[in-house]
N, C-alpha and C positions, 0 to 999 in steps of 0.2 A: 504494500500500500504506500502510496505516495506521501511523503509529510507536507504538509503545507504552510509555505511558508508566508512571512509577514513582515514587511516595512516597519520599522521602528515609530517610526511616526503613526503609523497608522495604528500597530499597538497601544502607545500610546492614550491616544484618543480614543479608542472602543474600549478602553479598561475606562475611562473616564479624569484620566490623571490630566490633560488639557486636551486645546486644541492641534490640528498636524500644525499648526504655524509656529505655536508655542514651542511644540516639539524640538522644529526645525531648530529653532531659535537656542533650545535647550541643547541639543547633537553638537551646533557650532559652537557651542559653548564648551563642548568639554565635559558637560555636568553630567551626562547618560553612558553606562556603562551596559555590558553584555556581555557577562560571562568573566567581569572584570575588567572588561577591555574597553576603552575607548572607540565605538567605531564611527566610521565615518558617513556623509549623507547618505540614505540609499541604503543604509545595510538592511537588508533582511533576516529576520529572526526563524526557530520552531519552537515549536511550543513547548519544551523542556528547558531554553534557552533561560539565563535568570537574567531580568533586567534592574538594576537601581540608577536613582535617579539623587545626584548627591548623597550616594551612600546607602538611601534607600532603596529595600526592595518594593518595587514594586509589581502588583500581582490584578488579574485579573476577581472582577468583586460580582458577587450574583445579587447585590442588594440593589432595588428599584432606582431609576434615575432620578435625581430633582431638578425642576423645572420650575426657576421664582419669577415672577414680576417684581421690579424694586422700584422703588422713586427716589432716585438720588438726589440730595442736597448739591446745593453749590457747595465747592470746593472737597471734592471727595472725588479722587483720581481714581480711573478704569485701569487698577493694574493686579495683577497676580503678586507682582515683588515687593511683599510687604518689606522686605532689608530697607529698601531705597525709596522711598515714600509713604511717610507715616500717615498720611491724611486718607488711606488706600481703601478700594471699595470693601476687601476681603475682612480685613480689621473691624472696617464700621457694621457690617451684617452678621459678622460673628454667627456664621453658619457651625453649626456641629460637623458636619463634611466638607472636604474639598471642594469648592467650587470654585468656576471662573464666568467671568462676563461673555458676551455675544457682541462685538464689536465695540466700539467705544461713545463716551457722549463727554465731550470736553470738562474741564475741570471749572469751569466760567458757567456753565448748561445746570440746568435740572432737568430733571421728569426719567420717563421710562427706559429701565433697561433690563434685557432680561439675563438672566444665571442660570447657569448648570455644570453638571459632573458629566454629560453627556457632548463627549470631543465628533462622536459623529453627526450630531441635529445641527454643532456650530455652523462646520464644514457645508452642510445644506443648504443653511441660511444664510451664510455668507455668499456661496455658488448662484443663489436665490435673486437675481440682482430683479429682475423683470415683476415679480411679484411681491418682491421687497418692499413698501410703502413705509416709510415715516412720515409723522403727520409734527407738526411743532408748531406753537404759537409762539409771535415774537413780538418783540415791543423794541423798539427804534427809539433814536432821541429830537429826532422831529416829523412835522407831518407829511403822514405817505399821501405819494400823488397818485393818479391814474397811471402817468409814465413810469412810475417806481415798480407798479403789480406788474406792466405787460413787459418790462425789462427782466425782472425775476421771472416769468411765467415764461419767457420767448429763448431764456439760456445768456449766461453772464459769462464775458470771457476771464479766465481765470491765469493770466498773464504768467505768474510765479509758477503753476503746474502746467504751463502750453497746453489748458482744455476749455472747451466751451460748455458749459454745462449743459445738462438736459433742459429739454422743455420738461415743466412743471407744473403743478396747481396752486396758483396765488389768490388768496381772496383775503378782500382788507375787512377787516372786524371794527375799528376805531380810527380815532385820528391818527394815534401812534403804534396799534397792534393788528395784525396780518397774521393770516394760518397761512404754511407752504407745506404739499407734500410730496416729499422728495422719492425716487427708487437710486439715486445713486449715494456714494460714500463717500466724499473726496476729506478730506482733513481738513477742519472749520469752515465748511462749503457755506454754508448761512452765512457766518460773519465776512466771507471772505468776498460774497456775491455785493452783500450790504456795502462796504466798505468800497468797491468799485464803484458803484450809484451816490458815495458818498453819503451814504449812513451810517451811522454806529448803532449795534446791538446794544440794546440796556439789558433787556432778561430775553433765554431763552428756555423753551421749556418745551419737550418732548411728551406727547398728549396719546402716539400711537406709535405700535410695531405691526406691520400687518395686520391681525385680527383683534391680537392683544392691547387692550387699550389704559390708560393708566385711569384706578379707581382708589389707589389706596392713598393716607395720609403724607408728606413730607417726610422720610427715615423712614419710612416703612413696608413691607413687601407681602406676599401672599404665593402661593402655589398655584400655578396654573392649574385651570381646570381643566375635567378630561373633554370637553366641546371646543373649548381653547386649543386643547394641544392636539386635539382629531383634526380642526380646520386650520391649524399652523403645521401640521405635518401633509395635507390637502393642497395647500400654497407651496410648500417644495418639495415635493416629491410625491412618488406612489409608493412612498412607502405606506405598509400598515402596522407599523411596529406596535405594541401597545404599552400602553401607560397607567397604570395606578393610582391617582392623585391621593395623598395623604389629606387630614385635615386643615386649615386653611390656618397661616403660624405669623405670629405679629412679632415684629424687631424688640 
């Protein structure tokens, strides 16, 4: 019989220990061993194979994935390395298990962002660009014009990363606040749109993720539900994986 083997990264990620990017990131680092050995991108594992990660081992786990909704505070950074940034999303949620973010929402941002143990839903959802929707309300420090929505709405060149953004949906709410919803990712693409048109962001605030919509208090989180995570698993993929949702858990 054949053994069947497996990427590090991809390891990784299906035991729940990050995402493959993280991974990546972890491999060039030196910090992932196999068998005691340092190995390089690419290597492929069998399933007798020991892997640690900084020393530890790490092993395949049969306990349920989790899957949270959080609403982040301003100034609470999207990162996994608590060493090097104390204000980190991992610290402030003080989860009983490992978890890590689903892409990022600046350190300046609030509102929704989702968590998990589950390195292969990341990987979907990040792949997911077309069905991807963020939705954000924003508030500017003066008044939006008509030319300000159809500029946002029509794709803002973004000079420093040589792209034009996508076409959007912009709708003005107030004098000074506008909902945009986005399917692309670019790093501070809001602020960076606004600040071309010669705006400045006062507050941003993230209201949606594709189905998941933010309902809970400032600092605090909730477990997806299983209709949530049936039609967030519908938006990227066919998979039918299934899901258990536990009770619904407050920060």
């Amino acid at each position: 019989m054949e053994i069947e083997l497996k990427r590090i990264n991809k390891f990784l990620s299906e035991v729940g220990y990050c995402s493959r990017r993280e991974a990546d990131k972890l491999i060039e680092a030196g910090r992932v061993t196999i068998n005691g050995v340092i190995p390089e991108m690419g290597t492929k594992i069998a399933p007798n194979d020991v892997v640690h990660v900084d020393g530890k081992e790490i092993n395949a786990s049969n306990e349920a994935f989790v899957y949270l909704a959080f609403n982040k505070p301003v100034g609470i950074v999207c990162t996994t390395d608590t060493s090097v940034e104390k204000d980190n999303i991992i610290d402030f949620i003080n989860y009983p298990k490992r978890i890590f973010p689903i892409g990022r929402l600046d350190k300046p941002s609030e509102g929704l962002i989702l968590l998990t143990d589950d390195g292969d839903i990341v990987n979907k959802i990040l792949r997911a660009s077309n069905n991807h929707e963020k939705e954000y309300i924003v508030r500017v420090d003066k008044p939006i014009s008509q030319t300000f929505i159809e500029r946002m709405a029509g794709g803002v060149p973004l000079e420093d990363l040589n792209k034009v953004t996508n076409k959007c949906v912009v709708e003005k709410l107030s004098t000074y606040e506008f909902k945009i919803i986005l399917t692309q990712g670019l790093n501070r693409q809001i602020r960076r749109m606004c600040e071309y048109l010669n705006y400045e962001v006062e507050t941003l605030k993230r209201v949606r993720i594709m189905n998941i919509k933010l309902d809970m208090p400032l600092g605090e989180y909730r477990e997806l539900t299983k209709e949530e995570f049936s039609e967030l698993n519908r938006l990227i993929s066919d998979s039918t994986k299934e899901y258990k949702p536990n009770k619904f858990r407050r920060n």
